[in-house]
C-alpha positions in Angstrom: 49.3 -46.2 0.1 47.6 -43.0 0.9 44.7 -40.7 -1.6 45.5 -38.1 -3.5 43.0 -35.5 -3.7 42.4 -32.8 -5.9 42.6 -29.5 -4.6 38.4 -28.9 -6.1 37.5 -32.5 -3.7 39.4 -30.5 -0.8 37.3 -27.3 -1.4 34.1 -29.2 -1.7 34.7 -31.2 1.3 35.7 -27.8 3.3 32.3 -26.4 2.2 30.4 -29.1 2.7 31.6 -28.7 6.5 31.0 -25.1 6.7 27.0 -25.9 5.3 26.8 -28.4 7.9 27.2 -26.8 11.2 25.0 -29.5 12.6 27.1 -32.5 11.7 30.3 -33.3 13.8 33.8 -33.2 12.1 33.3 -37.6 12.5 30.0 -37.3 10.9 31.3 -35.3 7.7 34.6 -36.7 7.1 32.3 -40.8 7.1 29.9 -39.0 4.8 32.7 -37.7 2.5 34.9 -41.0 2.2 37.6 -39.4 3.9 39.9 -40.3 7.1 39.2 -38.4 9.6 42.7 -37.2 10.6 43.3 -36.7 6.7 40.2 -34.4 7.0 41.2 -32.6 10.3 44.6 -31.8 9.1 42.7 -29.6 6.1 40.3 -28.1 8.6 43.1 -27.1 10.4 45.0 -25.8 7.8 42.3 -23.6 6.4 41.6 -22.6 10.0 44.9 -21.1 10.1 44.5 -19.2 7.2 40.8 -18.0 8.9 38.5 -19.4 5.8 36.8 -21.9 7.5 34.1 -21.0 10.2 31.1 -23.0 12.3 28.3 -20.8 12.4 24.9 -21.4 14.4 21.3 -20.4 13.6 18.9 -17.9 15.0 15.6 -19.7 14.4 12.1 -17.4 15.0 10.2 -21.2 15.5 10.2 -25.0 15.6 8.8 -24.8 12.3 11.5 -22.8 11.0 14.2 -24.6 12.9 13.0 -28.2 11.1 12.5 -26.1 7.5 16.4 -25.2 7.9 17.2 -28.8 9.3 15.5 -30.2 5.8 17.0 -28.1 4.0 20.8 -28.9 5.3 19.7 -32.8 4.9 18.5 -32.2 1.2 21.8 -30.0 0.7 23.8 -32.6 2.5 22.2 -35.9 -0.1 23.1 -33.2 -3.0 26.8 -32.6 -2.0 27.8 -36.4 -1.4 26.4 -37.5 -5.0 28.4 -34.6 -6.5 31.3 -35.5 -4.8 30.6 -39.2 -5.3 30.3 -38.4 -9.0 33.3 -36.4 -9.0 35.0 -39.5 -6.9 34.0 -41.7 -9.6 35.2 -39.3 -12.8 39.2 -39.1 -11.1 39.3 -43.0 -10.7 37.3 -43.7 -14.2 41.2 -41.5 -15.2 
């Protein structure tokens, strides 16, 4: 039996990739729940339509480089416990 997911988990799970440059496409699908090929498929697919880009960072220090690295972690505990949440609100239907 495979998930259904709605089409805001999709877009959340898409952003969550794009604000995490750092983390492979492995390393985001484990922290989202979702299979991997399930999760390349939409990469893909929004690839093709060109909304979905990889970007790096220009960083001026180390200090600035680990503020921005912080600051993706923090962003990164936020979006998996309002996914999560979300998660828990479609099987609580």
């Amino acid at each position: 039996m495979s998930k259904r997911y709605s089409k805001q988990f999709k877009e959340d799970a898409l952003l969550y990739v794009q604000e995490h440059p750092d983390l492979s496409i492995s390393q985001c699908a484990r922290n989202l729940g979702i299979n991997e090929n399930t999760f390349r498929t939409w990469l893909r697919l929004e690839r093709e339509r060109g909304e979905v880009h990889r970007g790096s960072g220009n960083f001026s220090s180390d200090e600035a480089k680990e503020n921005a690295r912080l600051k993706r972690e923090v962003q990164d505990l936020q979006d998996a416990l309002r996914i999560l949440k979300k998660a828990i609100g479609i099987l609580n239907n």
